[in-house]
SERO-4910 file (N, C-alpha, C, O; in steps of 0.05 Angstrom, whole numbers):
BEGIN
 pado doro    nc1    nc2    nc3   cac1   cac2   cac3    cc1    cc2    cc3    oc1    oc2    oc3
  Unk    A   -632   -376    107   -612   -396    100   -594   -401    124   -582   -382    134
  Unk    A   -590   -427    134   -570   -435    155   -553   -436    141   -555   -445    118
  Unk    A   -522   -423    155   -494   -428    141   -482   -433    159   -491   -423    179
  Unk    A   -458   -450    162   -435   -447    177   -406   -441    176   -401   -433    153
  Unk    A   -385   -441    191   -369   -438    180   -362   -467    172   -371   -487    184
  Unk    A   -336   -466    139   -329   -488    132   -353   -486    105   -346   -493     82
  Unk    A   -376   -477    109   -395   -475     82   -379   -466     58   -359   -452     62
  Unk    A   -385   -474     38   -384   -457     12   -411   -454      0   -423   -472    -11
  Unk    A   -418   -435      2   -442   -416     -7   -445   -398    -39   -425   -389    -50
  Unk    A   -459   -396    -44   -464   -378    -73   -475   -358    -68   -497   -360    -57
  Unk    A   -464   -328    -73   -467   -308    -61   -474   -288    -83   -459   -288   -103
  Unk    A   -498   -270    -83   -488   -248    -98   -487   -224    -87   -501   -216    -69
  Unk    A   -467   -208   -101   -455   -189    -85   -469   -164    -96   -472   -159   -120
  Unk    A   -479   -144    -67   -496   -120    -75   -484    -91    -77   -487    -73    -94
  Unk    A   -467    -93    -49   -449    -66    -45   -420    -63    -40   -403    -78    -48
  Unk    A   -418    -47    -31   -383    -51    -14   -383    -46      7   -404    -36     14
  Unk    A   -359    -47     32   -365    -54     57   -336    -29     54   -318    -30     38
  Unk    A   -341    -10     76   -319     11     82   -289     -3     90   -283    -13    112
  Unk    A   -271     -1     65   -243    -18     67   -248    -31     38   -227    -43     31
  Unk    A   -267    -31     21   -266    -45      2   -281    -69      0   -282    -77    -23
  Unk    A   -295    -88     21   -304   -118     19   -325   -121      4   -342   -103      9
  Unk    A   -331   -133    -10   -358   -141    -24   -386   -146     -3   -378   -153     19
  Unk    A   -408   -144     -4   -427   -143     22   -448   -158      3   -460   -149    -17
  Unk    A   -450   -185     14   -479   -200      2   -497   -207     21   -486   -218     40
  Unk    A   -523   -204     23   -542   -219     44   -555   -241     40   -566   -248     19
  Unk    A   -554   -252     58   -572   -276     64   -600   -274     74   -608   -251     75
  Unk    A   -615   -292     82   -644   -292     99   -631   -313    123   -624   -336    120
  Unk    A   -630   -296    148   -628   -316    167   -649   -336    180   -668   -344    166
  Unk    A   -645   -343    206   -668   -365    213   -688   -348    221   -712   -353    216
  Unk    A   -681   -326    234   -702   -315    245   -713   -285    220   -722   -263    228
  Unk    A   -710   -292    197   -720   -279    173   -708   -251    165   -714   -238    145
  Unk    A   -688   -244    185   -674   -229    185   -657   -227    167   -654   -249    155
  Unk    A   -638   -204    157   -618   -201    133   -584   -215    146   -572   -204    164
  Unk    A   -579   -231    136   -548   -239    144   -529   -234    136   -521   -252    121
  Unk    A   -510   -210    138   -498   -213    116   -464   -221    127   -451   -223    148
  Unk    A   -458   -223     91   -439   -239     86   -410   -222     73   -417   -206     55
  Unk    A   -387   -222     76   -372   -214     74   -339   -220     52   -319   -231     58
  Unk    A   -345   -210     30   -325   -228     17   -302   -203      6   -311   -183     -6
  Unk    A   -275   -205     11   -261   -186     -7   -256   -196    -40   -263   -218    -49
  Unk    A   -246   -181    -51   -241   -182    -77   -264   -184    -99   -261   -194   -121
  Unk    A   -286   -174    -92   -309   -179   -103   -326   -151   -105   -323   -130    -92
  Unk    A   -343   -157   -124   -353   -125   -138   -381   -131   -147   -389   -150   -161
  Unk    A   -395   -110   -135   -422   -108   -133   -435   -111   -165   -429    -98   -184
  Unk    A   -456   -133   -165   -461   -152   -183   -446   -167   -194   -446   -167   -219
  Unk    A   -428   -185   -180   -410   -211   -178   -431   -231   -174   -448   -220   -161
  Unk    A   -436   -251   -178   -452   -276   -171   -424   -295   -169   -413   -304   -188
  Unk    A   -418   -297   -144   -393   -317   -130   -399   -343   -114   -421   -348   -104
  Unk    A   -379   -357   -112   -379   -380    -90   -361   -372    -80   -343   -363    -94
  Unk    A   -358   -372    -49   -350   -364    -23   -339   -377      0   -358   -384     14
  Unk    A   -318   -381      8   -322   -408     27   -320   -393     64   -301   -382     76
  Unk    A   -346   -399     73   -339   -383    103   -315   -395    122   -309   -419    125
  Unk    A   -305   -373    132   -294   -373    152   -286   -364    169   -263   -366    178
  Unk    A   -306   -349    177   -313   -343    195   -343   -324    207   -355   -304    199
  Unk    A   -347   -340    226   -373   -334    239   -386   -313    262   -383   -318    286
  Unk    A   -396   -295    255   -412   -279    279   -431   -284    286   -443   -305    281
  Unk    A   -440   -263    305   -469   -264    299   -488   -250    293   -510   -252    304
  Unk    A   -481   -234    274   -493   -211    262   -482   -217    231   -493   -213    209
  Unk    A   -459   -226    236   -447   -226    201   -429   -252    195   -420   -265    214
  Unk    A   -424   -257    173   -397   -276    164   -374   -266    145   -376   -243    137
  Unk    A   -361   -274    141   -338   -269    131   -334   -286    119   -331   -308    131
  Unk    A   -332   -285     85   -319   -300     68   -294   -305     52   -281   -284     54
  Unk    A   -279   -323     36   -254   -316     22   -273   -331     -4   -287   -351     -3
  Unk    A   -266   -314    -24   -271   -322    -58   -264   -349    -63   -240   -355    -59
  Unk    A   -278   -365    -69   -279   -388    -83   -270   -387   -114   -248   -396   -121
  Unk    A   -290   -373   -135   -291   -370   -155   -316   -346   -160   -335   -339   -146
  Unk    A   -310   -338   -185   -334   -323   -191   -346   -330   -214   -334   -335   -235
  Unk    A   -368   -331   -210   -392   -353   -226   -402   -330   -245   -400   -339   -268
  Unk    A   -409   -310   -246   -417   -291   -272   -400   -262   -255   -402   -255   -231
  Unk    A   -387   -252   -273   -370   -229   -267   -392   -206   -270   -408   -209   -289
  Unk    A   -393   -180   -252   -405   -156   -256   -394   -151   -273   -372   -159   -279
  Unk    A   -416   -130   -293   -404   -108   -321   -388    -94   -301   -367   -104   -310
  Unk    A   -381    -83   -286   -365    -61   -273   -337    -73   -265   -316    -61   -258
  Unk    A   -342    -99   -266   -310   -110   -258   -298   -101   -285   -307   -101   -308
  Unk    A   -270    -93   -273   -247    -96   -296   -223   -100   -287   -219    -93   -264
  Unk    A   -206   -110   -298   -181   -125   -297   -151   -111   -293   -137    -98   -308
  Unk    A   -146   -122   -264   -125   -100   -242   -105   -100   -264   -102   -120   -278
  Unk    A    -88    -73   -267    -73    -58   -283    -40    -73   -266    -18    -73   -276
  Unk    A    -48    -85   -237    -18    -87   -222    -24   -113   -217    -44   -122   -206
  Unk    A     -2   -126   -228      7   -163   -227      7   -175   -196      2   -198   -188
  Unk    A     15   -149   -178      4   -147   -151    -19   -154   -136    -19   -165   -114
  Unk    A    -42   -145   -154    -73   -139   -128    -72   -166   -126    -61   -185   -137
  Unk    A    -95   -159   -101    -99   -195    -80    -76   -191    -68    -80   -202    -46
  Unk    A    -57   -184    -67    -23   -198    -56    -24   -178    -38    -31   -180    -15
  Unk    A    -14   -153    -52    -14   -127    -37    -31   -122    -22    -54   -126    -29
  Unk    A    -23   -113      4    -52    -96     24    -58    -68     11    -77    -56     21
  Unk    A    -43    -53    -13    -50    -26    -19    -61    -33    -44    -55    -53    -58
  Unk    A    -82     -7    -51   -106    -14    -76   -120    -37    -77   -115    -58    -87
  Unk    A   -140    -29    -63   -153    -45    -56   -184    -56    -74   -202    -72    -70
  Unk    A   -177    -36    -92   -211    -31   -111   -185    -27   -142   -183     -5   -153
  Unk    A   -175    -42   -148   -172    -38   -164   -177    -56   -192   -167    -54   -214
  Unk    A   -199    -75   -178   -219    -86   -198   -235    -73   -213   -245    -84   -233
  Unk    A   -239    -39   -203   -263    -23   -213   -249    -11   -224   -225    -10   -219
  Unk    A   -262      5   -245   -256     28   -269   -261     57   -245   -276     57   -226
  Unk    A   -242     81   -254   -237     86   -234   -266    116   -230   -265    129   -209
  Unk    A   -275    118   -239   -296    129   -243   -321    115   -220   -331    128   -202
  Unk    A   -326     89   -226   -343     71   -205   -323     79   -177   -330     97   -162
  Unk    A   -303     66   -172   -283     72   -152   -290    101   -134   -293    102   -109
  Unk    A   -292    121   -150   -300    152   -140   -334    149   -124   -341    158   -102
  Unk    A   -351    131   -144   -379    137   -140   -377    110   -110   -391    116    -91
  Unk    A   -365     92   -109   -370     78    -87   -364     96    -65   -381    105    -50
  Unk    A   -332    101    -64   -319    120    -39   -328    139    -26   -324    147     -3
  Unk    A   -350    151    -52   -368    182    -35   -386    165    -23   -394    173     -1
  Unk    A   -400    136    -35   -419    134    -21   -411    120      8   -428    119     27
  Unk    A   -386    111     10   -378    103     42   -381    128     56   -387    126     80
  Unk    A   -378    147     47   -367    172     63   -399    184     79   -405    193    101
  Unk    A   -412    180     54   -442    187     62   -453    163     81   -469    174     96
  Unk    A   -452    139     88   -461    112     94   -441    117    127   -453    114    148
  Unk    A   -424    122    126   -408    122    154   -423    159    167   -425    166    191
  Unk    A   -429    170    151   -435    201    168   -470    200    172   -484    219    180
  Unk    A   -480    174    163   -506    167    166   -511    154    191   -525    162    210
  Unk    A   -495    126    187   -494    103    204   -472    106    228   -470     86    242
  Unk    A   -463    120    231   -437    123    253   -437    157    262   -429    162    284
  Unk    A   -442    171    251   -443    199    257   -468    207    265   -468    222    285
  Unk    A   -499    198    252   -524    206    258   -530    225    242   -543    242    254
  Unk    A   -525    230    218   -524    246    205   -551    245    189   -540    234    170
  Unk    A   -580    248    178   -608    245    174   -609    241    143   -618    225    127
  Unk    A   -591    270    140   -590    285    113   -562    287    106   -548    300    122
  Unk    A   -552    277     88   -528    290     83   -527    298     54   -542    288     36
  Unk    A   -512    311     51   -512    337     23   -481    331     14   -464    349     20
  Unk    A   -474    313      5   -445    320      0   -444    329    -33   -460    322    -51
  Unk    A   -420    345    -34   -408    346    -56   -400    324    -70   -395    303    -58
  Unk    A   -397    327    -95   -378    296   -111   -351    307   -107   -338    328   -105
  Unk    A   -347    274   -105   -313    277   -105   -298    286   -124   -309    277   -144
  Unk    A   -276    300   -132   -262    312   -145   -248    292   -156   -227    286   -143
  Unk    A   -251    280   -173   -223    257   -181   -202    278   -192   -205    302   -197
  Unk    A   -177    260   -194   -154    270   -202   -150    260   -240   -169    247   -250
  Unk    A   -135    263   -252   -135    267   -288   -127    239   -283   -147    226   -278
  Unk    A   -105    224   -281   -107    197   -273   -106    187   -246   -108    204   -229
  Unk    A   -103    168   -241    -98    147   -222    -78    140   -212    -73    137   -188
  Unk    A    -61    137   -233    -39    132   -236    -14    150   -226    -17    174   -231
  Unk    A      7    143   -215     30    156   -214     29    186   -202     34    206   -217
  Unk    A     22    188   -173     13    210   -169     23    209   -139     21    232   -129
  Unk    A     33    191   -123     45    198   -104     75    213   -101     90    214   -121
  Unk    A     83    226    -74    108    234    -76    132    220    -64    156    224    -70
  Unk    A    121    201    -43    135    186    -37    126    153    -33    102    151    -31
  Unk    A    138    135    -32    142    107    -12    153    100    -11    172     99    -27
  Unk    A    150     84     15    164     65     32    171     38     23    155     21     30
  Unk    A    188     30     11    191      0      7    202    -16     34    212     -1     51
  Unk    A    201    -38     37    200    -56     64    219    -80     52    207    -92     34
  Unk    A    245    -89     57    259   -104     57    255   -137     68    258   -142     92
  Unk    A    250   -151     56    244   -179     74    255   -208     65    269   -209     45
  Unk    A    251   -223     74    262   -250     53    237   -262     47    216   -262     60
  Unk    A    244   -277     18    227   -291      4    240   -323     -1    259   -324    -17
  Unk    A    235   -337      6    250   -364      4    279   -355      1    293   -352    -18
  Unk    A    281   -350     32    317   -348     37    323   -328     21    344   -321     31
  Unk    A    318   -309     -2    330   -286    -11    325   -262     -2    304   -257     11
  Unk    A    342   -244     -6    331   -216     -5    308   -204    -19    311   -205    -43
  Unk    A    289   -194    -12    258   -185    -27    257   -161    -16    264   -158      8
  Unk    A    245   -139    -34    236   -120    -32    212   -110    -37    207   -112    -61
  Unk    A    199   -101    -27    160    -90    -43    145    -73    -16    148    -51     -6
  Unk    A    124   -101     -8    108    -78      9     92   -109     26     90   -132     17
  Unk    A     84    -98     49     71   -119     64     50   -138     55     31   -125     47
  Unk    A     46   -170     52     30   -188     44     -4   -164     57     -3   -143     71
  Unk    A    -29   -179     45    -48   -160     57    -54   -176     88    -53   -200     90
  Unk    A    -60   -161    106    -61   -164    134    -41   -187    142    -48   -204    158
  Unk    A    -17   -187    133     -2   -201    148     28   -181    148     41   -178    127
  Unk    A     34   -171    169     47   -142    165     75   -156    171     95   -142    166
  Unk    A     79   -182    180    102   -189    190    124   -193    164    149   -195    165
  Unk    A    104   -195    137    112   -216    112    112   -204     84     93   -203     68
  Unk    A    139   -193     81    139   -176     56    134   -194     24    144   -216     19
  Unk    A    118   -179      8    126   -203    -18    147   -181    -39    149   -156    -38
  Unk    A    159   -200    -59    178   -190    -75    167   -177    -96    155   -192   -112
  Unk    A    169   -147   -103    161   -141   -123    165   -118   -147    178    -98   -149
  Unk    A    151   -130   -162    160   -128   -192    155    -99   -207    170    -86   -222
  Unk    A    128    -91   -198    120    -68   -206    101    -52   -187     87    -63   -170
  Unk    A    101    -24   -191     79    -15   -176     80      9   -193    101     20   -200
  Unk    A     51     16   -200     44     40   -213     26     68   -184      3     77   -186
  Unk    A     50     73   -158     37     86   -147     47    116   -153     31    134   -159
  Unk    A     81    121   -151     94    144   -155    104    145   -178     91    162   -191
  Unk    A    124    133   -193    130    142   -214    138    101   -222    134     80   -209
  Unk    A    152    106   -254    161     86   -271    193     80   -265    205     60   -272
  Unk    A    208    108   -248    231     98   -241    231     91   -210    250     77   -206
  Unk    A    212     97   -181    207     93   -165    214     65   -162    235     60   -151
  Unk    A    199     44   -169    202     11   -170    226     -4   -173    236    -24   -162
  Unk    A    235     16   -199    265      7   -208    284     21   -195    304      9   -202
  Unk    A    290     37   -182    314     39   -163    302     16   -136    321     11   -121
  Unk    A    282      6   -130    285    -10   -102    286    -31   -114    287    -48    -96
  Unk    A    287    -44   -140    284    -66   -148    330    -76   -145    346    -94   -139
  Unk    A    326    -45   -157    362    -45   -168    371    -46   -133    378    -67   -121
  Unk    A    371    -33   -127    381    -48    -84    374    -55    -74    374    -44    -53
  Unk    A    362    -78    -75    351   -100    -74    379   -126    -82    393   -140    -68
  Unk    A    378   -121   -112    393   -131   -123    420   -134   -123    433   -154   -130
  Unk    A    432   -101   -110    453    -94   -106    462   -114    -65    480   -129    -60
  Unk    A    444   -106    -52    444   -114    -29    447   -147    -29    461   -156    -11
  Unk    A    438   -162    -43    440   -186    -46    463   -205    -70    464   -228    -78
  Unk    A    476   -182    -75    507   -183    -92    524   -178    -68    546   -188    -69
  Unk    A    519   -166    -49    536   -154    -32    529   -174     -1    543   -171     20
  Unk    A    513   -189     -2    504   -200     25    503   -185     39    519   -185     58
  Unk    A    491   -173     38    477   -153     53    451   -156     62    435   -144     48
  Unk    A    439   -170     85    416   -188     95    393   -166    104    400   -144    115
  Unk    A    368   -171    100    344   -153     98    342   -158    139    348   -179    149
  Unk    A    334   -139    154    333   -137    185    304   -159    187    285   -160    171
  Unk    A    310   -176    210    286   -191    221    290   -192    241    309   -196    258
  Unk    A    260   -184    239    254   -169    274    253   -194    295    263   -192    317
  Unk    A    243   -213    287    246   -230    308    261   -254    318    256   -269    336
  Unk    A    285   -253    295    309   -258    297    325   -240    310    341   -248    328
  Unk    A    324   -213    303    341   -194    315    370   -200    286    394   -201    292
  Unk    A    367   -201    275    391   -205    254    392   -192    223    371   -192    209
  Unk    A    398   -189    220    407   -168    191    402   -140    193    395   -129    213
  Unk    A    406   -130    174    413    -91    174    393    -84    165    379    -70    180
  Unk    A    381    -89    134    363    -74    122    338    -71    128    328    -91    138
  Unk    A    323    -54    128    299    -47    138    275    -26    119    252    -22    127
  Unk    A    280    -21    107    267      5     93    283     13     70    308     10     71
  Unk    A    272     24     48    290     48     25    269     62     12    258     50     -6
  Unk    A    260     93     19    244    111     19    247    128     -6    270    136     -7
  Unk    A    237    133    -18    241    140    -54    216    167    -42    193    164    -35
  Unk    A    232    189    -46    212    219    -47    214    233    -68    235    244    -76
  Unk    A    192    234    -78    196    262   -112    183    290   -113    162    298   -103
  Unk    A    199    302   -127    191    332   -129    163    321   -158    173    310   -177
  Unk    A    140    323   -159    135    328   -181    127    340   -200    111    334   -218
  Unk    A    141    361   -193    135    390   -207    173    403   -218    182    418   -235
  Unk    A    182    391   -200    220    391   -205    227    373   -215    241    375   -235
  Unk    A    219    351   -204    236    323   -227    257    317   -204    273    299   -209
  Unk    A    259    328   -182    283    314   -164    275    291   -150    251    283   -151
  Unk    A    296    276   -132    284    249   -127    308    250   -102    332    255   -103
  Unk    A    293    246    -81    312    230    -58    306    203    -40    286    195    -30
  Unk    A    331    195    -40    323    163    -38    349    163     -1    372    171      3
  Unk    A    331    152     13    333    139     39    334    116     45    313    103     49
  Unk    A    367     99     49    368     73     59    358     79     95    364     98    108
  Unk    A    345     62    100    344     58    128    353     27    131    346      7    119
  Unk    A    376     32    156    379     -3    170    372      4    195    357     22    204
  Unk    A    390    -20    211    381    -23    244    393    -16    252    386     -7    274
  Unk    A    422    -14    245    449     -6    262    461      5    255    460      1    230
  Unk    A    490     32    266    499     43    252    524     27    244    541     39    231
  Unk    A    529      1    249    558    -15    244    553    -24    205    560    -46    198
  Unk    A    542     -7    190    529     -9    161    557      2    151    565     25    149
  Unk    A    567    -18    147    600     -3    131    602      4    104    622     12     92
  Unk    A    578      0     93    575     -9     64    570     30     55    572     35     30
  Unk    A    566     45     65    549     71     60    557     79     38    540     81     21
  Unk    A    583     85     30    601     98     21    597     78    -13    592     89    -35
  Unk    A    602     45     -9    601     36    -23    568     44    -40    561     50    -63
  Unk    A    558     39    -18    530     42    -32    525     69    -52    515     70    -74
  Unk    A    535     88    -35    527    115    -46    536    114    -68    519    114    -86
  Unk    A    559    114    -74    576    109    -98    567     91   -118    576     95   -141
  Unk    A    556     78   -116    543     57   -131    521     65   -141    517     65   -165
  Unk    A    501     74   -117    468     73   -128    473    106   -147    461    108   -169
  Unk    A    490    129   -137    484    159   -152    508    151   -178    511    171   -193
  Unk    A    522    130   -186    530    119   -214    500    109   -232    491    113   -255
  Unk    A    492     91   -205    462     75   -228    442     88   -234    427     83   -253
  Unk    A    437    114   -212    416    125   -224    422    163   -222    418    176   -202
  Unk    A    429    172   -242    434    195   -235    415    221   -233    420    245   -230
  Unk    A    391    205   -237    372    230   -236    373    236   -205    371    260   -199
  Unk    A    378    208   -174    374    229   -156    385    244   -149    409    245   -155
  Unk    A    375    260   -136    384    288   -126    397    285    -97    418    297    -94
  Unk    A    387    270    -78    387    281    -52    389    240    -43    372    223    -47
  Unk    A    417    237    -30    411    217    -15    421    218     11    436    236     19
  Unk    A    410    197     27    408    190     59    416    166     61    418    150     42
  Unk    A    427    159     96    428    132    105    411    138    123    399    159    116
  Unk    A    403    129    147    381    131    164    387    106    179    382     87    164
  Unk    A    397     97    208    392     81    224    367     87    250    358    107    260
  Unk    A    364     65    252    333     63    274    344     41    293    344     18    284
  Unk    A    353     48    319    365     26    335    335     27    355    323     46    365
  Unk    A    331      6    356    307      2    377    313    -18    400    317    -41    394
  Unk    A    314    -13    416    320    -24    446    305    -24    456    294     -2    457
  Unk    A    287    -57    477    265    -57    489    272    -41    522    291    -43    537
  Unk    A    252    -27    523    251    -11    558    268     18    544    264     38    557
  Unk    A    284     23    521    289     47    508    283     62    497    280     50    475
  Unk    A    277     87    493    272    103    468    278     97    438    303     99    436
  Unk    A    269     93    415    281     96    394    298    116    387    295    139    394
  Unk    A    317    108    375    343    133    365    339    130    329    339    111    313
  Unk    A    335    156    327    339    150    302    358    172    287    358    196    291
  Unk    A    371    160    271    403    180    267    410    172    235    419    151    225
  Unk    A    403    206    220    401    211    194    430    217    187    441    236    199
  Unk    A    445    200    166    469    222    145    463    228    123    445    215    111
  Unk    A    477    251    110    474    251     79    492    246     72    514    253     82
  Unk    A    489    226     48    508    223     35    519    233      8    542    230     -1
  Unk    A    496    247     -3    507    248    -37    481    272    -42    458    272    -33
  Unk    A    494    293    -61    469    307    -71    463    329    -52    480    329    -35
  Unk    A    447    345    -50    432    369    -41    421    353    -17    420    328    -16
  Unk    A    413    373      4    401    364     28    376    355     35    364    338     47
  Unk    A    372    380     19    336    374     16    332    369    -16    347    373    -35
  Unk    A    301    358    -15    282    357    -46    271    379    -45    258    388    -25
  Unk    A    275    390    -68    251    426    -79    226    414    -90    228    397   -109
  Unk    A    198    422    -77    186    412   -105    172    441    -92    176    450    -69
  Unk    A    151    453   -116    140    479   -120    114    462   -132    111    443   -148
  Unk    A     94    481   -112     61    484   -115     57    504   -119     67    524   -109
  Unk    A     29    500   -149     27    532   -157     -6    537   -145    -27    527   -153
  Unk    A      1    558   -122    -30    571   -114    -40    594   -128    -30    617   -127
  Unk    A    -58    587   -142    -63    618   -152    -46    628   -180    -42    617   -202
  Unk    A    -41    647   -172    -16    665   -183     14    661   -173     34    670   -183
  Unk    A     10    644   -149     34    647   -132     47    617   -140     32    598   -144
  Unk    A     76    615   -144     84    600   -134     98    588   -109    117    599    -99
  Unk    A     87    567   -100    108    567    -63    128    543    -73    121    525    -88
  Unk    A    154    546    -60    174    527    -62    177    518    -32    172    532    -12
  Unk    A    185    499    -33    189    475    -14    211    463     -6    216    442    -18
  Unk    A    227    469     13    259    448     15    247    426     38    236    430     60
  Unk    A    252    396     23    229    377     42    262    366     47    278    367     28
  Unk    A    270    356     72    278    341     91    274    307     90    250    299     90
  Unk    A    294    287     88    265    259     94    252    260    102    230    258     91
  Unk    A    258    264    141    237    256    158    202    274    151    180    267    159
  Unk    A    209    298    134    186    311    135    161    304    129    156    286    113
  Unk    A    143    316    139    121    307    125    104    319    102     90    338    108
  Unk    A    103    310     74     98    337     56     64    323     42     51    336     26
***
């Protein structure tokens, strides 16, 4: 089949492509397999596709529509996917999700490592899916002129979108960045752009014990002329009193300079406790922001 780019093609989709992409082939001119590249799509999808873009080994598609849905598709749990660059399979039930992932793992230590035979173990899933990180990063940005909070558009890292929910760490995680967010834009208090060089905000880092129940939350801006600290602190450990442990955090970056980066506390204990049980043993933990846990 000749394609070009600008085609819209009818594709059906066989596997997944390492990163999540749907992988359909064609018959090229010279009888060879072509294949074709679409995200958001799940192996036995029958889709229309529109290329855009061309190799010469492969193409790259964006979803048109999907013309008969795979039995294995099921329907993203976050108002998010497509938008978000994080969860990327969360069209699949999370069981399929496990059986694709081992098979990337085996397919890259075949095809990229040289590997003949490989013997892996199954992956260990976790009891859910859900709500199991300890920390993230929320990313401050504007959304038609307002203050927005969430996480980077997918491959466009410059362009935060505003958001509503995320089922990665916990059910109060979302809602404290949703609430300063809110607070910062009562206060004019302008989200940092980088290539403006203009506003303060930059980051607000939400870390949990989840084995303690403690929670420390990290404003990061750009500069230390942030007069608001005091206000803030006072404010956010009234609205939410479960945290434990808060921070301000400036990051001054100067081109031909080193980054400086310069932590206060403001409110709460210094560190987050959370305790892992090995064994018989329990180990406790005093985590720091910057740490890595």
């Amino acid at each position: 089949m000749n394609i070009k780019k600008g085609d819209d093609v009818e594709l059906d989709i066989m596997d997944l492509a390492f990163g999540g992409a749907g992988v359909a082939k064609l018959k090229g001119e010279d009888g060879k397999d072509f294949v074709v590249f679409v995200e958001n799509t799940v192996p036995g999808d029958k889709i229309e596709a529109h290329i855009y873009r061309m190799k010469k080994q492969y193409a790259e598609g964006q979803l048109n529509k999907i013309i008969t849905p795979s039995p294995k598709r099921t329907t993203p749990r976050c108002k998010h996917f497509g938008v978000c660059g994080g969860c990327s399979m969360q069209f699949l039930n999370y069981e399929d999700q496990l059986a694709w992932k081992e098979k990337m793992v085996a397919d890259s230590l075949r095809q990229l490592g040289g590997f003949a035979n490989v013997n892996l173990m199954p992956i260990i899933g976790c009891d859910s899916p859900w709500f199991y990180r300890n920390k993230m990063e929320y990313s401050f940005g504007e959304v038609e002129n307002k203050c927005a909070i969430g996480f980077h558009l997918h491959k466009k890292f410059d362009r935060v979108f505003d958001m509503e929910e995320c089922f990665l760490e916990s059910e109060i995680s979302p809602k404290i960045a949703i609430r300063v967010k809110e607070w910062a834009a009562q206060n004019k208090i302008a989200p940092f752009n980088a290539f403006r060089s203009t506003g303060v905000l930059k980051n607000l880092i939400v870390r949990e014990g989840k084995n303690t129940g403690e929670i420390l939350v990290n404003l990061v801006t750009n500069s230390k002329e942030f007069k608001d600290s005091k206000i803030f602190s006072d404010w956010i450990m009234k609205a939410f009193p479960q945290i434990t442990s808060l921070y301000h955090t400036t990051v001054t970056v100067r081109k031909g300079h080193r980054t400086v980066v310069d932590e206060t506390h403001l409110a709460g204990k210094k560190t987050l406790t959370e305790k892992l049980k090995v064994g018989e043993h329990t180990l406790e933990f005093e985590i720091l922001p910057q740490a890595f846990f």
